[in-house]
mmCIF file of the C-alpha atoms, coordinates in Angstrom:
data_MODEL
# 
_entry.id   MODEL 
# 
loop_
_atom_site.group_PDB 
_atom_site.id 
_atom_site.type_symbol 
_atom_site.label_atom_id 
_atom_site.label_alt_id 
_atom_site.label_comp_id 
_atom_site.label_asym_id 
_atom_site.label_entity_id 
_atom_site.label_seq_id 
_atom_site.pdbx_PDB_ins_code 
_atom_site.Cartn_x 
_atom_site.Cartn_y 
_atom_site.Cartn_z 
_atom_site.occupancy 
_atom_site.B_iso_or_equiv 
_atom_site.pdbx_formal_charge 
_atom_site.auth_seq_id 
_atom_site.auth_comp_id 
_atom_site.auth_asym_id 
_atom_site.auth_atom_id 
_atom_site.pdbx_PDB_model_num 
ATOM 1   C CA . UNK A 1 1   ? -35.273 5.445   1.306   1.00 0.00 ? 1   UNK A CA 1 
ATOM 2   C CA . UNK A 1 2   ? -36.132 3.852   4.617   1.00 0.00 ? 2   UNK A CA 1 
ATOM 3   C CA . UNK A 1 3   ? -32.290 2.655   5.599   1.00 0.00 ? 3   UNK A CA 1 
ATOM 4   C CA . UNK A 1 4   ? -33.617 -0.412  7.294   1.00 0.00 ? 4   UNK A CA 1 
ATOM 5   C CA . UNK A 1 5   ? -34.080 -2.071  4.008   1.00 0.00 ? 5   UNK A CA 1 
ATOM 6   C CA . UNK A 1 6   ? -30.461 -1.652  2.718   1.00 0.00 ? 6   UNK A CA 1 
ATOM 7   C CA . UNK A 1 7   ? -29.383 -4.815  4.838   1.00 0.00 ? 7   UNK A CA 1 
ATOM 8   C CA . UNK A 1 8   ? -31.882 -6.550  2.522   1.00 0.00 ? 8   UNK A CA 1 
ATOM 9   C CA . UNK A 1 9   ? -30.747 -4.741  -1.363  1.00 0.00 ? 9   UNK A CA 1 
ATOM 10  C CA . UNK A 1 10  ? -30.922 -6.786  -4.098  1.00 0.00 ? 10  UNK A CA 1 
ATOM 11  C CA . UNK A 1 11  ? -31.178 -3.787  -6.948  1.00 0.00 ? 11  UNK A CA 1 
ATOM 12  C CA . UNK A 1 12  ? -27.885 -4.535  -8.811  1.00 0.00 ? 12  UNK A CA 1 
ATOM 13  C CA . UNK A 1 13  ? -26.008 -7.770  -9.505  1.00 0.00 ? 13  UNK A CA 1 
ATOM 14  C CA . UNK A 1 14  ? -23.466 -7.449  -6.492  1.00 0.00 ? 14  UNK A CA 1 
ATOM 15  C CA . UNK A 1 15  ? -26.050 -8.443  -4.493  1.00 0.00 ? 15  UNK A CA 1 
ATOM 16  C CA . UNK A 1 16  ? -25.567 -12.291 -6.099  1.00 0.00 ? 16  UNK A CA 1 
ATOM 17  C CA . UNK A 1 17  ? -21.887 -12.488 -5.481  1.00 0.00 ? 17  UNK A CA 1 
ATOM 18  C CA . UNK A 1 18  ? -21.703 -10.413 -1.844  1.00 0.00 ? 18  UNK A CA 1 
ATOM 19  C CA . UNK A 1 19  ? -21.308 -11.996 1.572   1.00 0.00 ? 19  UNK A CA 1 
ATOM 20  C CA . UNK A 1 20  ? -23.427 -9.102  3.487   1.00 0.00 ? 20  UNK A CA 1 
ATOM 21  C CA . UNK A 1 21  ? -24.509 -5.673  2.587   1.00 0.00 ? 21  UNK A CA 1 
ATOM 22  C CA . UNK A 1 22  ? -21.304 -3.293  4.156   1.00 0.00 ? 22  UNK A CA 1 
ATOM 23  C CA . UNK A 1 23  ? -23.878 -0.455  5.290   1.00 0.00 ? 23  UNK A CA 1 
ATOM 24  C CA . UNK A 1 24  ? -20.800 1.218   7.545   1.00 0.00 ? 24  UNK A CA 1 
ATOM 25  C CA . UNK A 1 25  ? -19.994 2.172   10.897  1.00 0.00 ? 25  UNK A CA 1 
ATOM 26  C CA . UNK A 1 26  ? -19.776 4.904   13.582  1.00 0.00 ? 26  UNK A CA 1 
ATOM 27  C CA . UNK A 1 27  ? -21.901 6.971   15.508  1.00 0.00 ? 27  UNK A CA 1 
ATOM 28  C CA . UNK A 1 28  ? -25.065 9.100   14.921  1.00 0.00 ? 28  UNK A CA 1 
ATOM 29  C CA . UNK A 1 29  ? -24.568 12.616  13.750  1.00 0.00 ? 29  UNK A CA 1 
ATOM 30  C CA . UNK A 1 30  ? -20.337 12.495  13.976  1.00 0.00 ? 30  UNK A CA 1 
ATOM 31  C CA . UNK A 1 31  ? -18.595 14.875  13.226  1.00 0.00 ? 31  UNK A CA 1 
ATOM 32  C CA . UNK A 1 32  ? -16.574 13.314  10.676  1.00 0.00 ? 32  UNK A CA 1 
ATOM 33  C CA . UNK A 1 33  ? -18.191 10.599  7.603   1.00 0.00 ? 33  UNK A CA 1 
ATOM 34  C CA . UNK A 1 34  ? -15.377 8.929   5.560   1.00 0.00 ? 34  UNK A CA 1 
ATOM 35  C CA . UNK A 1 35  ? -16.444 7.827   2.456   1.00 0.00 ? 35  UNK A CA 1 
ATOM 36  C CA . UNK A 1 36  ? -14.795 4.621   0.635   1.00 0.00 ? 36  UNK A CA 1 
ATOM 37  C CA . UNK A 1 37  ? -15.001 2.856   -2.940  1.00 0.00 ? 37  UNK A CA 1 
ATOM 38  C CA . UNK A 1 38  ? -16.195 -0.743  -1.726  1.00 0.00 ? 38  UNK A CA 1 
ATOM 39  C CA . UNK A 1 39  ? -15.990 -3.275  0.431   1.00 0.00 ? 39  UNK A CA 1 
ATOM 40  C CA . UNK A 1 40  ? -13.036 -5.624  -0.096  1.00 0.00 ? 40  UNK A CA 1 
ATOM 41  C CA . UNK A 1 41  ? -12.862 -9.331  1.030   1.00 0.00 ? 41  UNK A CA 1 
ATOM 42  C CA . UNK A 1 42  ? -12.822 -8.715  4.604   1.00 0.00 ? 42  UNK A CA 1 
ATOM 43  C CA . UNK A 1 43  ? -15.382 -6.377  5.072   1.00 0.00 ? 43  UNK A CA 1 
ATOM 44  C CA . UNK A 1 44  ? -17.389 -8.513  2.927   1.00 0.00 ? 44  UNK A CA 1 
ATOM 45  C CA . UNK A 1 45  ? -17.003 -11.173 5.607   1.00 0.00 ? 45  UNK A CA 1 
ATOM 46  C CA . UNK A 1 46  ? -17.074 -9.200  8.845   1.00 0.00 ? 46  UNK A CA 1 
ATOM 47  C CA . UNK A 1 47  ? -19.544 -6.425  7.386   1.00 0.00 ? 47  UNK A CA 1 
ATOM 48  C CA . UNK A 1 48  ? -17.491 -3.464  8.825   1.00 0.00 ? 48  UNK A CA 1 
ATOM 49  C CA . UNK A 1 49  ? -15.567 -1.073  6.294   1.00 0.00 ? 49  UNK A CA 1 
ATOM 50  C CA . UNK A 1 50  ? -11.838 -0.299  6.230   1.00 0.00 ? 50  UNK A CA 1 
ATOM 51  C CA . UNK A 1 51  ? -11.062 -3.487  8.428   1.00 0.00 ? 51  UNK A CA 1 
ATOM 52  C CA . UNK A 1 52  ? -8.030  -4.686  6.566   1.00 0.00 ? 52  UNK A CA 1 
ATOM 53  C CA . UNK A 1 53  ? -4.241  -3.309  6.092   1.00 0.00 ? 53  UNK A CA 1 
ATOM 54  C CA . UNK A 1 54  ? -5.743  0.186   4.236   1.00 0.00 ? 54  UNK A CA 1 
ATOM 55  C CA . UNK A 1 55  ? -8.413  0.391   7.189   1.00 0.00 ? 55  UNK A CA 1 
ATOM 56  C CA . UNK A 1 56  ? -5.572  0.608   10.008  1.00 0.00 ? 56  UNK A CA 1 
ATOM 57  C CA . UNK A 1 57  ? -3.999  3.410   8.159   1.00 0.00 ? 57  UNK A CA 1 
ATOM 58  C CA . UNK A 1 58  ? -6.630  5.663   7.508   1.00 0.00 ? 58  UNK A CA 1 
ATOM 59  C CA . UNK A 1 59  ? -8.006  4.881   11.408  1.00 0.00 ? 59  UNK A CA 1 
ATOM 60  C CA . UNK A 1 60  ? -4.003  6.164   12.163  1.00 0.00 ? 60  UNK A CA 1 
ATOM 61  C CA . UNK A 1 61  ? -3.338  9.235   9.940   1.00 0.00 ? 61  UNK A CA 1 
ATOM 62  C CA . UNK A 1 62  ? -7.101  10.371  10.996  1.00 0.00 ? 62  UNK A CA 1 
ATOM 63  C CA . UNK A 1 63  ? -6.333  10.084  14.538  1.00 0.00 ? 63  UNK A CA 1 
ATOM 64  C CA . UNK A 1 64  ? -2.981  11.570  14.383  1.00 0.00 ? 64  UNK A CA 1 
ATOM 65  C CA . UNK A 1 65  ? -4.178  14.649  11.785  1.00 0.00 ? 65  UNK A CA 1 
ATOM 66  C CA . UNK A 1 66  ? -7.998  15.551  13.043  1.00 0.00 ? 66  UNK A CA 1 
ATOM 67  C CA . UNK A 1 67  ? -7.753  13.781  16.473  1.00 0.00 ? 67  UNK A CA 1 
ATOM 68  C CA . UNK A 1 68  ? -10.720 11.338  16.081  1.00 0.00 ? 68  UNK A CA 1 
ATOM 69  C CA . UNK A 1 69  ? -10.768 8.197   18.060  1.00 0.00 ? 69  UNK A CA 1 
ATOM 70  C CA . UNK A 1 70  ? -12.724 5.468   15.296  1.00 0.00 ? 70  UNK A CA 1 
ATOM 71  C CA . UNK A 1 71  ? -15.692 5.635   17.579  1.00 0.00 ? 71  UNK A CA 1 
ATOM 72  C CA . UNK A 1 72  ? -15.543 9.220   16.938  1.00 0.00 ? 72  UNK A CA 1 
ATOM 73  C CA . UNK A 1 73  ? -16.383 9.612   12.951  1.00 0.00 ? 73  UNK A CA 1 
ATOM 74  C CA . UNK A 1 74  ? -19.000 6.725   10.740  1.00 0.00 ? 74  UNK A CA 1 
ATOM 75  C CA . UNK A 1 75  ? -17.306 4.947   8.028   1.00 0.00 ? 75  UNK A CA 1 
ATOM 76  C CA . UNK A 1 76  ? -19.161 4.170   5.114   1.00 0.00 ? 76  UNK A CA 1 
ATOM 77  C CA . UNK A 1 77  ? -18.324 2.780   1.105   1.00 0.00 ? 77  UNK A CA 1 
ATOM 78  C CA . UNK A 1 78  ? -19.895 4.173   -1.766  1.00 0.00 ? 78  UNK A CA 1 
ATOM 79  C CA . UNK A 1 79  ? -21.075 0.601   -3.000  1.00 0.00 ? 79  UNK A CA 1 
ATOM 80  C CA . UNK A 1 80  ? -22.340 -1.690  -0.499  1.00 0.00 ? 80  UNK A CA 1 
ATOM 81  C CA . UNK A 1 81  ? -21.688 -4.885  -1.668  1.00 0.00 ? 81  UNK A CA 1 
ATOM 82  C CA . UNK A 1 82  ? -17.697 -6.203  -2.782  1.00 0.00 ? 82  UNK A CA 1 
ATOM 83  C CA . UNK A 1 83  ? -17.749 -6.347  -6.605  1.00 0.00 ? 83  UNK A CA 1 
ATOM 84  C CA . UNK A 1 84  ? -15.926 -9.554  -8.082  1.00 0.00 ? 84  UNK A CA 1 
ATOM 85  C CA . UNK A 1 85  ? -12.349 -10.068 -7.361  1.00 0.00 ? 85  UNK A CA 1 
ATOM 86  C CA . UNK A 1 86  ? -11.818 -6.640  -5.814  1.00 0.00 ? 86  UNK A CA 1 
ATOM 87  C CA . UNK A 1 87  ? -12.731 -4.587  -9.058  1.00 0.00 ? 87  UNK A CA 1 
ATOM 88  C CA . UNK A 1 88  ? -13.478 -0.910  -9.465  1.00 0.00 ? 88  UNK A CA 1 
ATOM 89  C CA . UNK A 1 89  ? -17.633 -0.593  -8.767  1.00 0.00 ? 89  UNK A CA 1 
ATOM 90  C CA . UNK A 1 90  ? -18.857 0.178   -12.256 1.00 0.00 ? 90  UNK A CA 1 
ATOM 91  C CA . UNK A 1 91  ? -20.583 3.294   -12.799 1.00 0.00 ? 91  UNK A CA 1 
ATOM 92  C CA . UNK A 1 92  ? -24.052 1.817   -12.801 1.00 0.00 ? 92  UNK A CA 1 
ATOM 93  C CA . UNK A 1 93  ? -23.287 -0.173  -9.624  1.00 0.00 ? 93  UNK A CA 1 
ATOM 94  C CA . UNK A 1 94  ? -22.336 3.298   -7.847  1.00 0.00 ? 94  UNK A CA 1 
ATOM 95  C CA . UNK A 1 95  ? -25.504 5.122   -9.809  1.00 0.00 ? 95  UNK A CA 1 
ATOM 96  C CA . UNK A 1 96  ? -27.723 2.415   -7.872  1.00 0.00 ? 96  UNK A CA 1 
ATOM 97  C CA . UNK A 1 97  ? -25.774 2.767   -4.375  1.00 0.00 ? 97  UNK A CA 1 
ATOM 98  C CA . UNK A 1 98  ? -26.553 6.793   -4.553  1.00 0.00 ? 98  UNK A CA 1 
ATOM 99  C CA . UNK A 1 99  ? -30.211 6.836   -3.355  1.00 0.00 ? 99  UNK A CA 1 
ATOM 100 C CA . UNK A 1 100 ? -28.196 4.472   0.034   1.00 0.00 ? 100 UNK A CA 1 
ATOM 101 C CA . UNK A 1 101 ? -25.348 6.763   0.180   1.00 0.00 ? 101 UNK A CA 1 
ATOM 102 C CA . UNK A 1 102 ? -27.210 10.333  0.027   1.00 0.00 ? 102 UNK A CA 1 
ATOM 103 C CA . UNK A 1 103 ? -29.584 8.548   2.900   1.00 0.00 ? 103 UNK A CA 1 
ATOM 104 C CA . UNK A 1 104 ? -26.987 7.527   5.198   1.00 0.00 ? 104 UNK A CA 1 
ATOM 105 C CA . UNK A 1 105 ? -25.947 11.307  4.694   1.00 0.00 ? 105 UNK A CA 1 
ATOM 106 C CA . UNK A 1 106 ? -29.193 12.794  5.205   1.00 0.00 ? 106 UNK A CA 1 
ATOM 107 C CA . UNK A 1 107 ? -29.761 10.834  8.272   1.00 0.00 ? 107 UNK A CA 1 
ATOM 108 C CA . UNK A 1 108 ? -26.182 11.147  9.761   1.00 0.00 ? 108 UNK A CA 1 
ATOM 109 C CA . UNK A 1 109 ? -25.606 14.406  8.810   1.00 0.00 ? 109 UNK A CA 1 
ATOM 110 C CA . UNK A 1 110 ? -22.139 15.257  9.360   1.00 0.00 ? 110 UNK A CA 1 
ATOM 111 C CA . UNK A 1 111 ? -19.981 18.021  10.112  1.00 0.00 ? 111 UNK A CA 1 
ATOM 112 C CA . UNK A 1 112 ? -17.921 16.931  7.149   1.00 0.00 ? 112 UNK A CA 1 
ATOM 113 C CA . UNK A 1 113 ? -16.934 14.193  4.368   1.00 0.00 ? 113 UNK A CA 1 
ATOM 114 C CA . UNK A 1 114 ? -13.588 12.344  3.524   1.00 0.00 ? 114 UNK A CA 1 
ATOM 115 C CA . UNK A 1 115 ? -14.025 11.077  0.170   1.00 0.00 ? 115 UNK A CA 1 
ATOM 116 C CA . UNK A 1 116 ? -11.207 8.823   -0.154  1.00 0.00 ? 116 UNK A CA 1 
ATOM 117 C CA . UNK A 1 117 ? -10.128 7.661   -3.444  1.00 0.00 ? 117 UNK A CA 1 
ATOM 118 C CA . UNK A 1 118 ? -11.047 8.096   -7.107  1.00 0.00 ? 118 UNK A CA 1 
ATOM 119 C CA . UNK A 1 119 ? -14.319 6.272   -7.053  1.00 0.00 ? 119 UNK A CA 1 
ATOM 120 C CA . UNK A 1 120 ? -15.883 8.449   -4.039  1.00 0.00 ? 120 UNK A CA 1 
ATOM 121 C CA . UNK A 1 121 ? -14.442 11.500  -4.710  1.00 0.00 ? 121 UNK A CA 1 
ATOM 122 C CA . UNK A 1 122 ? -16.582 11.185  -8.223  1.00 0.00 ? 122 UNK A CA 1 
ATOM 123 C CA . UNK A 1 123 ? -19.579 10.277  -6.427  1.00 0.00 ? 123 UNK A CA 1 
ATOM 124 C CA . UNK A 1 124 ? -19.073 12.412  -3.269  1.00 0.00 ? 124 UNK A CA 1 
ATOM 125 C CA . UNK A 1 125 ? -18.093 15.564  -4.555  1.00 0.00 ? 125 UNK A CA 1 
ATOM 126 C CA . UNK A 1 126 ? -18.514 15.172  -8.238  1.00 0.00 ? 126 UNK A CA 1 
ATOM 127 C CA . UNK A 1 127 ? -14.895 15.428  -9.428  1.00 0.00 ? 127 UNK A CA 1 
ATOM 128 C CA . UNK A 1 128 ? -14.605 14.337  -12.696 1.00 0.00 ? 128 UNK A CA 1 
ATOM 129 C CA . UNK A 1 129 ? -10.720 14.274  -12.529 1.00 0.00 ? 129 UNK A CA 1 
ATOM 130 C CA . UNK A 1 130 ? -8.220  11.755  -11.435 1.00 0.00 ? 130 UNK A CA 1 
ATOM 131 C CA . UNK A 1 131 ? -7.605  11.714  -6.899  1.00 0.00 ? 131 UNK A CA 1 
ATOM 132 C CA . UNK A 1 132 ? -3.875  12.895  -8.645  1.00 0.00 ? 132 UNK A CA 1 
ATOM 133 C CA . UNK A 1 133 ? -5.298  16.025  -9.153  1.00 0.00 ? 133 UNK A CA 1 
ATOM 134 C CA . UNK A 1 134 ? -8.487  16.203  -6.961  1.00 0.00 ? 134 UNK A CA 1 
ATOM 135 C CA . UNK A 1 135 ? -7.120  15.504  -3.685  1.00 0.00 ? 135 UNK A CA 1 
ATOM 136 C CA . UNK A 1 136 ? -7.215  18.086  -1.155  1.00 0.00 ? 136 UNK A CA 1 
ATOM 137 C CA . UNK A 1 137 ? -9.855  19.786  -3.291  1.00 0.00 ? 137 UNK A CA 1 
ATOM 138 C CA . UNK A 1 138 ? -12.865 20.855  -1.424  1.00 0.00 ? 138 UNK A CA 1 
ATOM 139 C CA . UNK A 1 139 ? -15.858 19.827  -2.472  1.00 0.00 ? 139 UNK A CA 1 
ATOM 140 C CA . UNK A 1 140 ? -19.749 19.809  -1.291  1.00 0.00 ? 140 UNK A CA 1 
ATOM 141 C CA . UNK A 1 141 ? -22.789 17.154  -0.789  1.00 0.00 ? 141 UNK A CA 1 
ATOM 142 C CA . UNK A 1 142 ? -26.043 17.744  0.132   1.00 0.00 ? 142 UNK A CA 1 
ATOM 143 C CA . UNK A 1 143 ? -24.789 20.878  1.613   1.00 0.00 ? 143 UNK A CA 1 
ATOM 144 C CA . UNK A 1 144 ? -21.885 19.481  3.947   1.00 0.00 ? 144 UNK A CA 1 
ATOM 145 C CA . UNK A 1 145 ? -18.666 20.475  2.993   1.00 0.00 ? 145 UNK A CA 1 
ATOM 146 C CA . UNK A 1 146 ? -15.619 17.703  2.308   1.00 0.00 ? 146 UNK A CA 1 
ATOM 147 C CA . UNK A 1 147 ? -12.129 16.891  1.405   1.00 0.00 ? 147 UNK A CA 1 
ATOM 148 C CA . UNK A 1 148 ? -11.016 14.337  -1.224  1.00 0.00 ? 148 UNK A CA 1 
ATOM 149 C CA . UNK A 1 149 ? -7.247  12.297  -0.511  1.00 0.00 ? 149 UNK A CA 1 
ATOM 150 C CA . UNK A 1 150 ? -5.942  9.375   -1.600  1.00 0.00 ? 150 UNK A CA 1 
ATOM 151 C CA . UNK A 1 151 ? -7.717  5.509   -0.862  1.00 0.00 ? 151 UNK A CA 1 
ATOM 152 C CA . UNK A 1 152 ? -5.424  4.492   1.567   1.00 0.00 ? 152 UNK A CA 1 
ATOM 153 C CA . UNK A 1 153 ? -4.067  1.225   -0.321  1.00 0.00 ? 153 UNK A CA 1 
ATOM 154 C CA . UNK A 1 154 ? -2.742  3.913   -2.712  1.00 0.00 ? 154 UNK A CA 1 
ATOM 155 C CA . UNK A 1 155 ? -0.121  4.909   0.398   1.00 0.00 ? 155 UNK A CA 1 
ATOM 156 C CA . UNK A 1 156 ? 0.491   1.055   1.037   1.00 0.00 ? 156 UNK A CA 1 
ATOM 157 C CA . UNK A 1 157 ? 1.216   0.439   -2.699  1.00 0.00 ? 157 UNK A CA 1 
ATOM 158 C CA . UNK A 1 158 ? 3.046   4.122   -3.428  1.00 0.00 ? 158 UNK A CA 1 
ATOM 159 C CA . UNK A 1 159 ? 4.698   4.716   0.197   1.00 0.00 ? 159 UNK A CA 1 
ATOM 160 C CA . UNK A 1 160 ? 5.528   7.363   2.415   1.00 0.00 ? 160 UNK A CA 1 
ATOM 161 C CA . UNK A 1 161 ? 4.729   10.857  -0.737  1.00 0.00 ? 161 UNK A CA 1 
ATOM 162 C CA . UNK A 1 162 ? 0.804   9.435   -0.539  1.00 0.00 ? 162 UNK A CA 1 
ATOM 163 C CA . UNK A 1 163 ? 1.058   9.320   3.372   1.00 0.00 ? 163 UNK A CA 1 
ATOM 164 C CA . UNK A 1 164 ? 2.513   13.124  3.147   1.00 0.00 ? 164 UNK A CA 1 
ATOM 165 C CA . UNK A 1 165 ? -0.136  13.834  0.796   1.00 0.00 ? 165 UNK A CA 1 
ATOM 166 C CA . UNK A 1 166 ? -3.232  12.264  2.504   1.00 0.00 ? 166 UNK A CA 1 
ATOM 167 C CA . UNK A 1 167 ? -2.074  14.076  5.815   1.00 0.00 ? 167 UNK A CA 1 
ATOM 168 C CA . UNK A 1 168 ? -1.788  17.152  3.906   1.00 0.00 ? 168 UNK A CA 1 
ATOM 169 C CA . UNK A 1 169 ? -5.218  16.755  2.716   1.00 0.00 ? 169 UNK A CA 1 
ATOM 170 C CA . UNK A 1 170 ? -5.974  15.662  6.506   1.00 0.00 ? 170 UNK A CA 1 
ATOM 171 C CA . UNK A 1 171 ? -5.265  19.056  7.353   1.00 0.00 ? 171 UNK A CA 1 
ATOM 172 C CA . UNK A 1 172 ? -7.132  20.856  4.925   1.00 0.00 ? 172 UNK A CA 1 
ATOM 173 C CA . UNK A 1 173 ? -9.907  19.186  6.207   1.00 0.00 ? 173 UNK A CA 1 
ATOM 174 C CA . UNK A 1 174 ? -9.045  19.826  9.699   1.00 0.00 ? 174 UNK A CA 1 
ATOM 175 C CA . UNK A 1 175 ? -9.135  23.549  9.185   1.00 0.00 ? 175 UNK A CA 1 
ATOM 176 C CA . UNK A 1 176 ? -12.489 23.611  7.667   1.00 0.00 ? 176 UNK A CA 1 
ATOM 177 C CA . UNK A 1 177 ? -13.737 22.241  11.583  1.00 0.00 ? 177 UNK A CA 1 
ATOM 178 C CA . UNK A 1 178 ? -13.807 19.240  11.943  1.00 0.00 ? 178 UNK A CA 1 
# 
């Protein structure tokens, strides 16, 4: 897939309802890629992923666990376009998104991945369980190596046991090199 044209998708019904196509953020080949569900409102309207409350924490714990400025690592969703009202991408909306997702991969081609949250770590790694029992799994895609952890509004929502958890699974992650 030539990655020039994903500004431009129209193959799924998000693109009807979507502000812009959130293609991501970051540098060429970076060490770390951080994978998301979806856009929400505000990346919708600025086009940049993890912008909002959820964005500030994942930028901090990554910092303060693996030592990567956000310039450092490219951020990226799963889906690139907000579904309605917020909701979970539906499986056929992330089915269309893989040919974009394993592109953005193939060209980037990171060190490792952060699938954060249910939705990527199921179309990251695979998982077919719950992020309750999948995070801080490792897990591989398109032969680079990953971590899954929480979505970061899960800590905002649950509290400080998700932080402790996503830094644990920060640091599992950390010792595989990144």
């Amino acid at each position: 897939m030539d990655l020039a044209e994903l500004p431009h998708c129209c193959a799924c019904a998000l693109h009807t309802t979507r502000t812009r196509v959130v293609v991501g953020s970051g540098p060429p080949g970076p060490r770390l890629l951080v994978v998301g569900e979806a856009p929400g409102r505000h990346e919708d309207e600025g086009g940049e992923p993890f912008v909002g409350r959820s964005g500030q924490l994942l930028v901090r714990l990554i910092l303060e666990e693996l030592g990567l400025e956000r310039a450092q690592y490219f951020v990226t969703n799963t889906v690139k376009c907000r579904p309605p009202h917020n909701r979970t991408p539906r499986a056929s909306e992330v089915a269309t998104c893989r040919p974009w997702l394993e592109a953005q991969i193939a060209a980037l081609w990171p060190a490792r991945i952060l699938a954060v949250g249910n939705v990527a770590a199921r179309a990251v790694f695979g998982f077919d369980e719950g992020i309750s029992r999948t995070h801080g799994r490792r897990g591989q895609y398109l032969d680079v190596a990953g971590v899954a952890t929480y979505h970061p509004a899960a800590a905002l929502r649950a509290g400080p046991n998700v932080v402790d958890v996503m830094r644990a699974d920060l640091r599992s992650l950390r010792s595989m090199g990144v």
